[in-house]
C-alpha positions in Angstrom: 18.0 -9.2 3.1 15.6 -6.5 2.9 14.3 -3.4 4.5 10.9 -1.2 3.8 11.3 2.4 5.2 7.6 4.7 5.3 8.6 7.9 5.5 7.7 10.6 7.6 6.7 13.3 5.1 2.9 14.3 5.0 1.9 17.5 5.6 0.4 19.1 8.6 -3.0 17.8 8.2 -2.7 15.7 5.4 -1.2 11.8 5.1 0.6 11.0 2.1 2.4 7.6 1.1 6.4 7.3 0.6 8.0 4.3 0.7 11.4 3.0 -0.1 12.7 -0.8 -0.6 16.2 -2.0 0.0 16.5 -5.3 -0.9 18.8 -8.6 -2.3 18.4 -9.4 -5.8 18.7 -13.3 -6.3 20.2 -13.1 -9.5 22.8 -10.7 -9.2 23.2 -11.0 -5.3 23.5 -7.2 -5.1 20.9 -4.7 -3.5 18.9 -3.0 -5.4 16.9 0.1 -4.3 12.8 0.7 -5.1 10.8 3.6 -4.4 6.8 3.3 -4.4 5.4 7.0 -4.2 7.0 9.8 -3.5 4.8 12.0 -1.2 3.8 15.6 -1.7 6.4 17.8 -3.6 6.8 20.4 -0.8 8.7 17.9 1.2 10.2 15.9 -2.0 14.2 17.5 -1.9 14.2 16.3 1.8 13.0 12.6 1.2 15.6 12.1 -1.7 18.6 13.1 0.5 17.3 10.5 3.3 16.8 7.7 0.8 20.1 8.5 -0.4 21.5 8.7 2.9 20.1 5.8 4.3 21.1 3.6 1.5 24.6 5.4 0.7 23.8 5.3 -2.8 21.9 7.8 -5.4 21.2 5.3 -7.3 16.7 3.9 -7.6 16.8 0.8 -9.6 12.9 1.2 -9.6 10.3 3.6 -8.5 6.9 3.1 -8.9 4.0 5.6 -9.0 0.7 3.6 -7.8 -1.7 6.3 -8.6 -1.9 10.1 -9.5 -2.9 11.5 -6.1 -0.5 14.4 -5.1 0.0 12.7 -2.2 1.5 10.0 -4.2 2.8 10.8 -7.1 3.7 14.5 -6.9 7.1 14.2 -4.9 8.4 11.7 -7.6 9.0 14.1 -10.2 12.1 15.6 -7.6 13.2 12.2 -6.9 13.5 11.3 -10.5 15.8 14.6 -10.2 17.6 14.5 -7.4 18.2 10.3 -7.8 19.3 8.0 -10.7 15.9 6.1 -11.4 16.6 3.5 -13.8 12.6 2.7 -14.4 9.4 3.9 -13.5 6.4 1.9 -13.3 3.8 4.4 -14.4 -0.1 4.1 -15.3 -0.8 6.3 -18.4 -4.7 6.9 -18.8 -3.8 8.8 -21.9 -2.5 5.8 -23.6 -6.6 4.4 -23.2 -8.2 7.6 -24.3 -8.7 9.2 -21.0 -6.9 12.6 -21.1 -9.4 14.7 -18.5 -8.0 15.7 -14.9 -10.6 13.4 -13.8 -8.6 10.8 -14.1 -4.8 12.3 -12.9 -3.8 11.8 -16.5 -2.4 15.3 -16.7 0.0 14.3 -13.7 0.6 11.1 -14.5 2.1 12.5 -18.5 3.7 15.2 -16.3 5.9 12.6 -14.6 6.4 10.2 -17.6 7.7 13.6 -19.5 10.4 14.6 -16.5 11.6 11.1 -16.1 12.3 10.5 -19.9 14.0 13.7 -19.7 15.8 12.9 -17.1 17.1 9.0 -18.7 14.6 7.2 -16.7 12.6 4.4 -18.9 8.9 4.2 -18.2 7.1 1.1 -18.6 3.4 0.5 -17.8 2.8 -2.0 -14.4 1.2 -4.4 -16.5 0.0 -7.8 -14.2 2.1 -10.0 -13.5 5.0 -7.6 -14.6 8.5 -8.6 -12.8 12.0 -7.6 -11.8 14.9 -8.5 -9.9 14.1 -12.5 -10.8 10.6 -12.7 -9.1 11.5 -10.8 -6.3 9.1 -8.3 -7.4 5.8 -9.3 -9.3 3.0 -6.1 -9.7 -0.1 -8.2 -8.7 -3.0 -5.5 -9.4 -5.1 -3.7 -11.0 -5.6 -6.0 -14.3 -5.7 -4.2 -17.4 -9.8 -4.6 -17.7 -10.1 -3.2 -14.0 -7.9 -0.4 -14.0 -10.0 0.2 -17.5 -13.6 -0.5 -15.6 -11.9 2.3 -13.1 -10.7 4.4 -15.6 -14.8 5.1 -16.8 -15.9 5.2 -13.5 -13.9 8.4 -12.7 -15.1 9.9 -15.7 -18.4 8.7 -15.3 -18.8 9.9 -11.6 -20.1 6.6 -10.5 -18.0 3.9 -8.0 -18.0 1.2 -10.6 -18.1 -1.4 -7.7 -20.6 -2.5 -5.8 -24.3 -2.1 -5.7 -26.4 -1.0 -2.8 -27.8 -4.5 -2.7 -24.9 -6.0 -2.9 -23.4 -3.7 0.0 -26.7 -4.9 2.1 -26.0 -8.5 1.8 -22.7 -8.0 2.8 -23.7 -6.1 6.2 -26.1 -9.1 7.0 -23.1 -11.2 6.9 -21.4 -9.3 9.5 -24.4 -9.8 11.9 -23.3 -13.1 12.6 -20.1 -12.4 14.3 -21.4 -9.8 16.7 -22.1 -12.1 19.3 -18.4 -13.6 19.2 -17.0 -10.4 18.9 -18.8 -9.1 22.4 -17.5 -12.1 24.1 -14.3 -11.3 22.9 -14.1 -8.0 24.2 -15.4 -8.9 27.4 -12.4 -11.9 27.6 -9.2 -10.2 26.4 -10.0 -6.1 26.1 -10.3 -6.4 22.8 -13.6 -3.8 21.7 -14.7 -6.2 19.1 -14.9 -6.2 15.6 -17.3 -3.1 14.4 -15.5 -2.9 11.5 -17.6 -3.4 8.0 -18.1 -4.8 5.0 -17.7 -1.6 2.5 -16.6 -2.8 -0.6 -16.5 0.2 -3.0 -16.4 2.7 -0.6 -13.4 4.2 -1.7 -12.8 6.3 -4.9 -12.1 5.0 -7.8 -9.3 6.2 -8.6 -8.1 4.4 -5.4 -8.8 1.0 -6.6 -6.3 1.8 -9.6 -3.5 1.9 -7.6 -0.8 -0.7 -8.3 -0.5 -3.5 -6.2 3.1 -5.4 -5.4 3.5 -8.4 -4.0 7.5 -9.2 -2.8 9.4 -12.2 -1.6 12.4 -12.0 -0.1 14.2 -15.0 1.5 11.4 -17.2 1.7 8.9 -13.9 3.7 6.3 -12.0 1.6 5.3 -8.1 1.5 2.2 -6.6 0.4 2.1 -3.1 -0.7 -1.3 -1.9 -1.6 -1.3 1.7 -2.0 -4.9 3.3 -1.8 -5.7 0.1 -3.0 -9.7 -0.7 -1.7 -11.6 -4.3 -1.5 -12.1 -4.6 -4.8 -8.7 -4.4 -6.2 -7.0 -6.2 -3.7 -9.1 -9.0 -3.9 -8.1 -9.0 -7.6 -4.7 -9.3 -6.7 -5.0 -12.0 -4.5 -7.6 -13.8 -6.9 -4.2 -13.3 -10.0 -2.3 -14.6 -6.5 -4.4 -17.5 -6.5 -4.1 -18.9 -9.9 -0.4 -17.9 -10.4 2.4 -20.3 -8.6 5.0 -17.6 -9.6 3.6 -15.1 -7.7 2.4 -18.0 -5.0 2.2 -15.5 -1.0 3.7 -17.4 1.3 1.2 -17.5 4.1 1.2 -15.9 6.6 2.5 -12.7 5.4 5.6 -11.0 7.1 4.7 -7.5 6.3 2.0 -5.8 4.9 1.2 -2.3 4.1 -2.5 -0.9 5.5 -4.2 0.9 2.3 -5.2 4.4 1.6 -3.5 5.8 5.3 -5.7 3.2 7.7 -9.3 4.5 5.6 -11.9 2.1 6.9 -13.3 2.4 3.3 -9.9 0.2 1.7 -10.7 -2.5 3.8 -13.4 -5.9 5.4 -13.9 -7.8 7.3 -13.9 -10.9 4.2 -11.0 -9.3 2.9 -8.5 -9.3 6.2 -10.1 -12.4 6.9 -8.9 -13.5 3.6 -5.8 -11.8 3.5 -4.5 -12.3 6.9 -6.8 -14.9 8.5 -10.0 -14.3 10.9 -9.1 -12.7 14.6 -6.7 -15.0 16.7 -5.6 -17.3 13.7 -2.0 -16.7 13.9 0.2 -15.8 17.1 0.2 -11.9 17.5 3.6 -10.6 16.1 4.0 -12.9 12.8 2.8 -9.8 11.0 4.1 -6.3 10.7 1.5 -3.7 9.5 2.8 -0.3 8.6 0.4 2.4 8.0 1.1 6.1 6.5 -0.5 8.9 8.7 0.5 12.1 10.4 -0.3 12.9 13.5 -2.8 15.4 13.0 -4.6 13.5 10.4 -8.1 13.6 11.8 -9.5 10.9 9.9 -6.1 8.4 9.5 -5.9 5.8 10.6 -9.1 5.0 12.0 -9.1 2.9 14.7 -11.4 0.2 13.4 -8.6 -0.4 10.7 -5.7 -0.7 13.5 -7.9 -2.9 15.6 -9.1 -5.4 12.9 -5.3 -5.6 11.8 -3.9 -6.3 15.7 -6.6 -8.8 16.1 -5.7 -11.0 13.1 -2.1 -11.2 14.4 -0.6 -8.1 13.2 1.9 -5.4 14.6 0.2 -2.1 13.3 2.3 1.0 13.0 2.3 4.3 11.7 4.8 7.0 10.8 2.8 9.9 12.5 5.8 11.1 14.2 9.0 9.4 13.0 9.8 7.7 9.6 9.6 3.9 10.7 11.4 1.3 9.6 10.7 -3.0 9.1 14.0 -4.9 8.0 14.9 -8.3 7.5 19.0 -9.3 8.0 19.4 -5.9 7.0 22.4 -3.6 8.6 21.7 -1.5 11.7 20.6 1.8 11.2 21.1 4.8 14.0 18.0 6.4 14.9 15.9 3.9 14.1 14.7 2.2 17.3 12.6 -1.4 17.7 8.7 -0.5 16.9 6.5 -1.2 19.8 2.6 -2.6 19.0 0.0 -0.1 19.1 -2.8 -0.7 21.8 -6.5 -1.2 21.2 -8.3 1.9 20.6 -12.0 2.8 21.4 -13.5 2.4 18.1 -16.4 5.2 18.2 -17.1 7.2 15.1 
């Protein structure tokens, strides 16, 4: 059993990321309850009382902070408040040497400071970390990535990808323009005009952490701002690690960095999820955090490369939405219906 709620709790222009986890753990066969993010503070109190009552319990076996973005990792100091958190998963850059606001590492020590006052223990997401007997495994950034990020924030520089680099990677999408503009013409599909832009996003982005879980046989990405790079790590630790093995093709999958066309490729959903029409439409669910008057999230490239490698893309703009597994009913919580295609014009 399991169920991933993404919370309706941005502000009125801005996206920000809360998520909450209700799931079975093998080894104890009890639920246990995760929280990754928490929002912006402002709307903070609210979210803990709808975790709480969603769940019936005021009890967080886990929350995790992927990155110190306020609209990320602000609202968690209320919910380690307001809730029970057992353990946070929480970067320090201070324990490296990077102490500058450059790098969120005043935040981030603000956080670790109110949870160990609260009780809460805070342990570092390491690779490969896990909990609740494999159910959970933290599959990126590796310690000499998140470092290689860590200097690039400070530096001012994307620590990524060259121009050259970036070039090659464009010519490579030239060679599916012609099947894309057939497609488009056959199903109403506007073709893939999404790009290859690794390191496009910030840096501090690409340190967000990664976690891969696997519930009754299904598996869940959740990527954070996570961008090419990073999850590509991921998935290369993936790769080599039979413990952490994704069971292919993915049941659910969270869109990085609110539907930013700078998080994601074409070689990485191609990778990730398979190229356009490899798996029946429907296997995947695709959640994606964005308000409604978010100019700039999702972006309709991102929606459209997602629903044409199979996915069922959704975002929370309006409504807290919710993807569940043999989990209990819910009341207000109605059966999601796939987004269209969308013109995909700057």
């Amino acid at each position: 059993m399991y169920e991933i709620d993404f919370w309706n709790v941005g502000s009125a222009t801005k996206s920000s990321d809360a998520i909450s986890v209700r799931l079975t753990d093998p080894t104890t066969a009890k639920n246990v309850v995760i929280v990754v993010d928490g929002g912006f503070a402002a709307h903070a109190s609210e979210l803990a009382g709808e975790i709480s009552a969603a769940y019936g319990t005021t009890e967080v076996d886990l929350a995790i902070s992927t990155h110190p973005d306020a609209d990320h990792i602000n609202g968690l100091e209320t919910i380690v408040k307001d809730l029970n958190v057992k353990e946070l998963l929480l970067h320090l850059p201070s324990s490296r040497g990077y102490n500058g606001d450059e790098t969120g590492s005043n935040a981030a020590n603000e956080l670790a400071k109110i949870a160990k006052e609260e009780g809460t223990a805070v342990i570092e997401p390491t690779q490969g970390l896990q909990r609740f007997g494999g159910t959970l495994t933290i599959v990126g950034p590796s310690e000499d990535f998140y470092r290689q990020m860590l200097e690039a924030q400070v530096s001012g520089t994307n620590g990524v990808a060259s121009a050259l680099q970036k070039a090659l990677r464009e010519l490579r999408l030239a060679e599916k323009a012609i099947v894309s503009k057939l497609r488009q013409i056959l199903t109403g599909d506007p073709g893939e005009t999404l790009t290859n832009s690794e390191g496009d996003t910030f840096p501090r982005n690409n340190t967000s952490v990664i976690t891969l879980l696997q519930v009754d046989g299904k598996s869940l990405l959740l990527t954070g701002d996570a961008g090419v790079p990073a999850i590509d790590g991921a998935l290369d630790f993936i790769d080599v690690n039979p413990h952490a093995l994704i069971r292919y093709p993915l049941r659910f999958v969270q869109i990085p960095h609110h539907g930013s066309r700078h998080n994601v490729s074409v070689d990485l959903l191609d990778r990730l999820l398979g190229p356009p029409n490899s798996q029946t439409e429907g296997t995947t669910s695709a959640f994606v955090s964005a308000t409604a008057q978010d100019e700039h999230h999702p972006h309709p490239k991102v929606l459209n490369a997602f629903k044409r490698r199979g996915c069922m893309p959704n975002t929370n703009e309006d409504q807290s939405i919710r993807h569940q597994h043999n989990a209990p009913n819910r009341e207000n919580y109605s059966k999601l219906d796939p987004l269209p295609w969308y013109s995909e014009s700057d």
